[in-house]
N, C-alpha and C positions, 0 to 999 in steps of 0.2 A: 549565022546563028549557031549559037550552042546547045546542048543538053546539058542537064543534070542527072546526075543519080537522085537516090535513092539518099545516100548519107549525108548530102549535103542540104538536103532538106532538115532531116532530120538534128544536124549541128545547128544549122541556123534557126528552129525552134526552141532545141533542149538546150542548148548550149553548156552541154556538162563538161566538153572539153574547150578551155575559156579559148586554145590556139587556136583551134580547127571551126570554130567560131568566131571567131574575129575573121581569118580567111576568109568564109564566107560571105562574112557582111561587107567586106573589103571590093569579094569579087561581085556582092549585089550592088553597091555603091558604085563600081567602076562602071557596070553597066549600065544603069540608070542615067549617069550624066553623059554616056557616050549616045544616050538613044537607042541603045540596042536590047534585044528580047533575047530572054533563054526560052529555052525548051524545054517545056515536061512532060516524058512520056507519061500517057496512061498505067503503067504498070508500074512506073514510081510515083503517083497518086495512092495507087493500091496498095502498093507494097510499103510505103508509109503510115498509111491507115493501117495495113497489119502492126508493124512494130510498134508504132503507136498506142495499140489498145493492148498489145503482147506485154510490150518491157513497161509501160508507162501507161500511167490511167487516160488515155485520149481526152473525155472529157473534161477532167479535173484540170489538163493541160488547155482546152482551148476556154473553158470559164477562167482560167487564171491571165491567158492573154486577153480576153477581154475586157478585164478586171484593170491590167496594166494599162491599155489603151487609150481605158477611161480615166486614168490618173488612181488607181486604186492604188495605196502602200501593201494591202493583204488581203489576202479571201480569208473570210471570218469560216471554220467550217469544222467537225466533226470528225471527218474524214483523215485520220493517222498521215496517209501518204500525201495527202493532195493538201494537207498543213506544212509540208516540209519543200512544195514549191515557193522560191526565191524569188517574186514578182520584181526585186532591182536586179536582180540578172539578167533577166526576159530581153530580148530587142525587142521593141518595139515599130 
């Protein structure tokens, strides 16, 4: 079994770098059909939920994957920052 960090989470949410995003989803894809489990420490849980609500609205971000998940094209919203998440970028 593996770990992750901390930033690999966070690629494979935000994916604001489309490379180091794609890697990711590559090496969650790889694991998946091999059967195999990563590891996440408790403190990159934590430490995700900080940057998260620090650099990025947390919320705004996990209403917007939910939004994708359910087939949404947009969140309809008010919110300046949280209008400017990409919902065709998102993995799903």
């Amino acid at each position: 079994m593996k770990a992750i960090d901390t930033n690999i989470l966070i690629r494979f949410l935000v994916g604001e770098d489309e490379i180091q995003a794609q890697k990711v989803y590559s090496i969650f894809k790889k694991t998946e059909s091999e059967k195999k489990e990563l590891f996440v420490p408790l403190l990159v849980v934590l430490e995700m939920i900080w940057v998260l609500e620090s650099v990025y609205d947390l919320s705004d971000l996990l209403i917007a994957h939910s939004a994708k998940v359910n087939g949404c094209e947009a969140v309809i919203t008010f919110d300046k920052e949280a209008s400017k998440l990409n919902l065709s970028r998102m993995k799903t």
